[in-house]
VEXTOR-783257 format. One record per residue: residue in three letters; x, y, z of N, C-alpha, C in turn; residue number from 1. Coordinates in steps of 0.05 Angstrom, whole numbers. Layout:
N
<Ala,<X,Y,Z>,<X,Y,Z>,<X,Y,Z>,NUM>
...
END
This chain:
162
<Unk,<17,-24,0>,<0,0,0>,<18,25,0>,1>
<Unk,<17,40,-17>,<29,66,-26>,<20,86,1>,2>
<Unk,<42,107,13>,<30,125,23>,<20,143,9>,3>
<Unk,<2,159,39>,<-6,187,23>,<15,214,26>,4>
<Unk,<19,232,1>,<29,257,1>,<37,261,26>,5>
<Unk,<64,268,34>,<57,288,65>,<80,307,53>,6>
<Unk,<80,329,49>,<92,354,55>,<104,355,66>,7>
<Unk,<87,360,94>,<108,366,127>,<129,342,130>,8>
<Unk,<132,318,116>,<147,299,132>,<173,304,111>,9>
<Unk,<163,314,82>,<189,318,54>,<200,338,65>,10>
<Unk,<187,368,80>,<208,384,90>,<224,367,110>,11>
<Unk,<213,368,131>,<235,356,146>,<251,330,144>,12>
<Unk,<250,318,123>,<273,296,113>,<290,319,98>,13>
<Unk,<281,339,81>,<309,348,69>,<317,374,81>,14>
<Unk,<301,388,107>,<308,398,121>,<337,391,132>,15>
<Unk,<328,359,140>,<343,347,156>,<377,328,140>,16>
<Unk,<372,330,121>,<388,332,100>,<411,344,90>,17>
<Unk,<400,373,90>,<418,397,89>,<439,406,121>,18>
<Unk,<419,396,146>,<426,399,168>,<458,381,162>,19>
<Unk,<445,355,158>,<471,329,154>,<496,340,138>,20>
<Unk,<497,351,120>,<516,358,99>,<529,385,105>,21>
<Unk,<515,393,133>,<527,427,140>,<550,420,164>,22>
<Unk,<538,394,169>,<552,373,196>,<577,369,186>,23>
<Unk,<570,355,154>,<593,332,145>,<614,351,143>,24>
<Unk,<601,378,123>,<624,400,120>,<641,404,145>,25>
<Unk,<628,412,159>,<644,420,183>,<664,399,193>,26>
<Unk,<664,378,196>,<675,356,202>,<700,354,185>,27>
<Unk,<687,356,154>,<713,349,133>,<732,379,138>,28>
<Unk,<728,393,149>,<754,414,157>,<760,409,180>,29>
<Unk,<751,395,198>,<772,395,224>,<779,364,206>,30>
<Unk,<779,343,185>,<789,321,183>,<815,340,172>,31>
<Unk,<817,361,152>,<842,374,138>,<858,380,154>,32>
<Unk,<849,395,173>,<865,406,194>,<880,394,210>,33>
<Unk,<867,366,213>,<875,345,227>,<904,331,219>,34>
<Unk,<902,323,178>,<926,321,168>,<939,338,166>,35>
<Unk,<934,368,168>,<966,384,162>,<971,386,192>,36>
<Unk,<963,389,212>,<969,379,233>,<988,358,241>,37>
<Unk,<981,342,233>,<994,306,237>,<980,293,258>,38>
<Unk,<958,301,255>,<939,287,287>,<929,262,271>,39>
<Unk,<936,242,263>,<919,224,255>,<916,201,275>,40>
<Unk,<895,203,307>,<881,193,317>,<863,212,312>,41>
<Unk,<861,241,311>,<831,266,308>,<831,252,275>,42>
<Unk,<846,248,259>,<840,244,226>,<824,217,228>,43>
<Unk,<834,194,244>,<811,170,245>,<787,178,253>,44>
<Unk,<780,188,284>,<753,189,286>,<745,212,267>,45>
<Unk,<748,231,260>,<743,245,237>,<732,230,214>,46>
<Unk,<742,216,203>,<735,199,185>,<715,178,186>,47>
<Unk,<711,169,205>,<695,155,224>,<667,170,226>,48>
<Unk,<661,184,236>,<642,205,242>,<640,209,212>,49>
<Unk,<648,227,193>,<643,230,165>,<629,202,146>,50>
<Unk,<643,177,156>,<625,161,141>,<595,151,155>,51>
<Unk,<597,156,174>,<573,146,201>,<550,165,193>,52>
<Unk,<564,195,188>,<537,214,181>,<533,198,146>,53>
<Unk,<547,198,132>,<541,189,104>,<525,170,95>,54>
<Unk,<519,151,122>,<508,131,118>,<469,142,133>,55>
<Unk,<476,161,149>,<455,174,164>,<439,196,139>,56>
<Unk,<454,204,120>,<457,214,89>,<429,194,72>,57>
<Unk,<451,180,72>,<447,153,54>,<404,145,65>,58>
<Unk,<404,137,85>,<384,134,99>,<356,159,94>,59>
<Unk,<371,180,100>,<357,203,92>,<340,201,60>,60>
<Unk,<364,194,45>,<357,201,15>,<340,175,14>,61>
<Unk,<341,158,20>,<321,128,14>,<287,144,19>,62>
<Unk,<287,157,50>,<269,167,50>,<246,190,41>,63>
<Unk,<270,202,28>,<264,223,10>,<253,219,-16>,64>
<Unk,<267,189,-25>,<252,182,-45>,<229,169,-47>,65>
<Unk,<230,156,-31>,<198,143,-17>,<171,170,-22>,66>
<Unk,<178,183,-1>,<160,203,5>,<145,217,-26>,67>
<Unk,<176,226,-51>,<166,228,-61>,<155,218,-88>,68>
<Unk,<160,196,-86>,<154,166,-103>,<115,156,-105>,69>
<Unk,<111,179,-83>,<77,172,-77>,<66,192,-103>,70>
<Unk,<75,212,-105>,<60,228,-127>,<58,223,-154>,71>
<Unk,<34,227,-165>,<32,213,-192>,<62,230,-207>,72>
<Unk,<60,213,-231>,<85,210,-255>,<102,213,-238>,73>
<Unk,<115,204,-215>,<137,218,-209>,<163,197,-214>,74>
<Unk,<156,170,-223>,<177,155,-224>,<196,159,-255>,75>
<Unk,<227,162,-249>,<237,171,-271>,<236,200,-279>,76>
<Unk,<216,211,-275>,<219,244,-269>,<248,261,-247>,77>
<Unk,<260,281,-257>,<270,301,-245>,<247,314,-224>,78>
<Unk,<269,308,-199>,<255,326,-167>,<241,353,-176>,79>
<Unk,<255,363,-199>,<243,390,-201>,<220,393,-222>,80>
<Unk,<221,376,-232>,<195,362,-242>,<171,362,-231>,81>
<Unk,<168,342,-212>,<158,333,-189>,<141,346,-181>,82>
<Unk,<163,369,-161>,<163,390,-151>,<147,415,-165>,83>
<Unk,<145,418,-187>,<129,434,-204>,<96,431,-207>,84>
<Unk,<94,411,-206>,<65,401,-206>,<52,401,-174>,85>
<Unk,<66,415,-157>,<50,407,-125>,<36,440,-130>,86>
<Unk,<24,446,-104>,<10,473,-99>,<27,489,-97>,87>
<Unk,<29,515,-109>,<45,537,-113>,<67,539,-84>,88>
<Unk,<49,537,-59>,<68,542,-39>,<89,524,-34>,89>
<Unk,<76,506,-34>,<90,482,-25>,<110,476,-50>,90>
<Unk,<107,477,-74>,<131,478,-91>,<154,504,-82>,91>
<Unk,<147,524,-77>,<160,538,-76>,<175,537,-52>,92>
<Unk,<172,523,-31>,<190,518,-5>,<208,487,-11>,93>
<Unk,<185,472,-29>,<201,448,-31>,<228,459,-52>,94>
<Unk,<224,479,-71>,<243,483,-89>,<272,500,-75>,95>
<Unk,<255,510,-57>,<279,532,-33>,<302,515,-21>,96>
<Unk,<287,492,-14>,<304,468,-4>,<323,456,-10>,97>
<Unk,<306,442,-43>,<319,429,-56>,<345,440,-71>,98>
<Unk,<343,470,-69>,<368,489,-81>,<392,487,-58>,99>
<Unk,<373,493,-30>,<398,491,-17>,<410,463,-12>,100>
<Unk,<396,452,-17>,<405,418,-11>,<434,418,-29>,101>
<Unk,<416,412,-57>,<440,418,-74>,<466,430,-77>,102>
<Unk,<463,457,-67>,<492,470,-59>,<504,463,-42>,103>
<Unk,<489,453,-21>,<513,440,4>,<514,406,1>,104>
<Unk,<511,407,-17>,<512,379,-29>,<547,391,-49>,105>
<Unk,<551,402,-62>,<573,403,-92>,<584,420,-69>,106>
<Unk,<578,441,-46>,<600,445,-28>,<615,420,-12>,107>
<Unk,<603,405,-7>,<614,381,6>,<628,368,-12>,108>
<Unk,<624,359,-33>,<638,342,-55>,<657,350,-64>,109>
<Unk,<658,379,-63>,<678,395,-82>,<700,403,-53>,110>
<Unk,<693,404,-39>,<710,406,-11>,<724,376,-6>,111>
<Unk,<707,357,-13>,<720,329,-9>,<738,317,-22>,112>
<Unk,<727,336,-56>,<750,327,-80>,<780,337,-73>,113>
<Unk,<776,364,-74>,<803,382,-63>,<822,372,-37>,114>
<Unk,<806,367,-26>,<820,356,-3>,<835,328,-8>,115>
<Unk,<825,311,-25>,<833,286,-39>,<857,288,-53>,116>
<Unk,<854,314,-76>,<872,320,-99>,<907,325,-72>,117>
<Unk,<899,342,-52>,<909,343,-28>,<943,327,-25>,118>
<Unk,<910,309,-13>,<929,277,4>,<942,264,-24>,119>
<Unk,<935,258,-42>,<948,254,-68>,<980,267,-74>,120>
<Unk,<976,291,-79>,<996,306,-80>,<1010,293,-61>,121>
<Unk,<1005,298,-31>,<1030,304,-6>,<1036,269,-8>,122>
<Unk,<1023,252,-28>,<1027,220,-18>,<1054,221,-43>,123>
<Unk,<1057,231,-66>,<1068,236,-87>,<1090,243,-79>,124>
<Unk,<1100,274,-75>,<1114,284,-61>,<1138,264,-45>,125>
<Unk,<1125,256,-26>,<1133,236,-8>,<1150,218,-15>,126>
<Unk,<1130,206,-34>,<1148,178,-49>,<1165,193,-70>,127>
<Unk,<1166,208,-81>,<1190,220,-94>,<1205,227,-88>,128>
<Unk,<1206,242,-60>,<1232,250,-37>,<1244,226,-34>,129>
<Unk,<1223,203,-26>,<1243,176,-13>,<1256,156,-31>,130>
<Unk,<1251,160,-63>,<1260,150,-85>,<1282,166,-94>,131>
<Unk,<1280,187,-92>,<1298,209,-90>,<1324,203,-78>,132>
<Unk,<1321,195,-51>,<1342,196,-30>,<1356,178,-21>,133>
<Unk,<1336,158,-30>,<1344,126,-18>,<1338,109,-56>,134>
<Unk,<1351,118,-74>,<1339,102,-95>,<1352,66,-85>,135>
<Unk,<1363,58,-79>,<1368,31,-75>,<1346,18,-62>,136>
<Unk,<1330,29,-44>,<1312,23,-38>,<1289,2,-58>,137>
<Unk,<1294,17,-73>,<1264,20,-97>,<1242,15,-89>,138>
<Unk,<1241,43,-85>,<1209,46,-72>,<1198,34,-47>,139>
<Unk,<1211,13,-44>,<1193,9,-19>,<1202,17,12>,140>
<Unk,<1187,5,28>,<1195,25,58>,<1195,-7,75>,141>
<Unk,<1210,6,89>,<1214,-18,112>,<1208,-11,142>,142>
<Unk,<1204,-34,166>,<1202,-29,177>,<1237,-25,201>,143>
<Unk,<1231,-20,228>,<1252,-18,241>,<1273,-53,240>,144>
<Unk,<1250,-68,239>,<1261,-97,232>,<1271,-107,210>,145>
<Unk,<1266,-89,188>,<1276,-96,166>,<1250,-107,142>,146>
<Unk,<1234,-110,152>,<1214,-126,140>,<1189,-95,123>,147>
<Unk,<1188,-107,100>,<1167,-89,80>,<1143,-75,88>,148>
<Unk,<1142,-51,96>,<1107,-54,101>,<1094,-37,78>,149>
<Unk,<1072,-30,83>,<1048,-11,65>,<1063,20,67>,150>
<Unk,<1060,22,34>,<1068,48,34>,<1040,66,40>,151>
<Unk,<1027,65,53>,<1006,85,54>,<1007,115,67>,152>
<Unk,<1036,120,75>,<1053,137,84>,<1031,152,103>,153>
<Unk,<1017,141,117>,<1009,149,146>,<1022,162,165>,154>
<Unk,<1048,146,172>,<1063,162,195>,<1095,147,189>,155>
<Unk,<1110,156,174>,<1131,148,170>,<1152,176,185>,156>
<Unk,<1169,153,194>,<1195,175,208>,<1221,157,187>,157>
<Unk,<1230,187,179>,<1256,176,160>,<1281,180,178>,158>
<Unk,<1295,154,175>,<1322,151,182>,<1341,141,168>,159>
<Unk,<1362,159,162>,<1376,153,145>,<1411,144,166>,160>
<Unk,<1409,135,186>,<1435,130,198>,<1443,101,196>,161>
<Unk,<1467,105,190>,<1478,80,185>,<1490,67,212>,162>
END
């Protein structure tokens, strides 16, 4: 059995939405801060918390589509579609929303990309200094025992004494 229309319950799912992604934002700058810092125990739970809300995200949007999956034509239709055919008011707050949704939606992504392009770079860098300096090495990193580990250059201390 299909529900009926509710309005009040679509604002506050993407009310609650925009709330989530104003969260995540904030979070993914103390996660930055955290790497040029070198705090990576604040960079795990950071990361931690960022995927925990994503999935609280994720949850959100299931219900968002639900809600508005009840209105005729709406399957396969664009939200703003949708959204066009309700009563003047109510389109026009659901459209208020769905704008800001959207922007702090491509602010989050576009904050997530950059920050990525980031850790990339400084992971690059890294292995080029230590290819650089140690080429006999080749490439790889060892531990204090001698034994290979993951270059995932987390927390490496270089020693070069013989």
């Amino acid at each position: 059995m299909k529900e009926a229309w509710n309005f009040q319950n679509c604002v506050r799912v993407v009310t609650d939405q925009i709330a989530l992604l104003k969260k995540i934002s904030q979070i993914q700058q103390a996660v930055r801060q955290a790497v040029i810092d070198k705090e990576w125990a604040d960079f795990d739970e950071k990361t931690a918390e960022v995927n925990r809300l994503g999935e609280e995200f994720a949850t959100l949007e299931e219900q968002r589509a639900r809600l508005f999956s009840v209105l005729p034509n709406s399957s396969g239709q664009p939200l703003y579609a949708v959204i066009l055919r309700l009563p003047l008011e109510e389109s026009r707050e659901l459209s208020r929303l769905y704008r800001e949704l959207k922007t702090e939606a491509l602010k989050a992504k576009y904050a997530g990309e950059s920050f990525l392009l980031y850790i990339n770079e400084a992971k690059a860098m890294a292995t080029a200094y230590l290819q650089a300096v140690c080429p006999e090495r080749g490439g790889k990193l060892y531990s204090r025992k001698g034994r290979t580990v993951s270059q995932d250059l987390k927390s490496i201390i270089f020693n070069n004494q013989f």
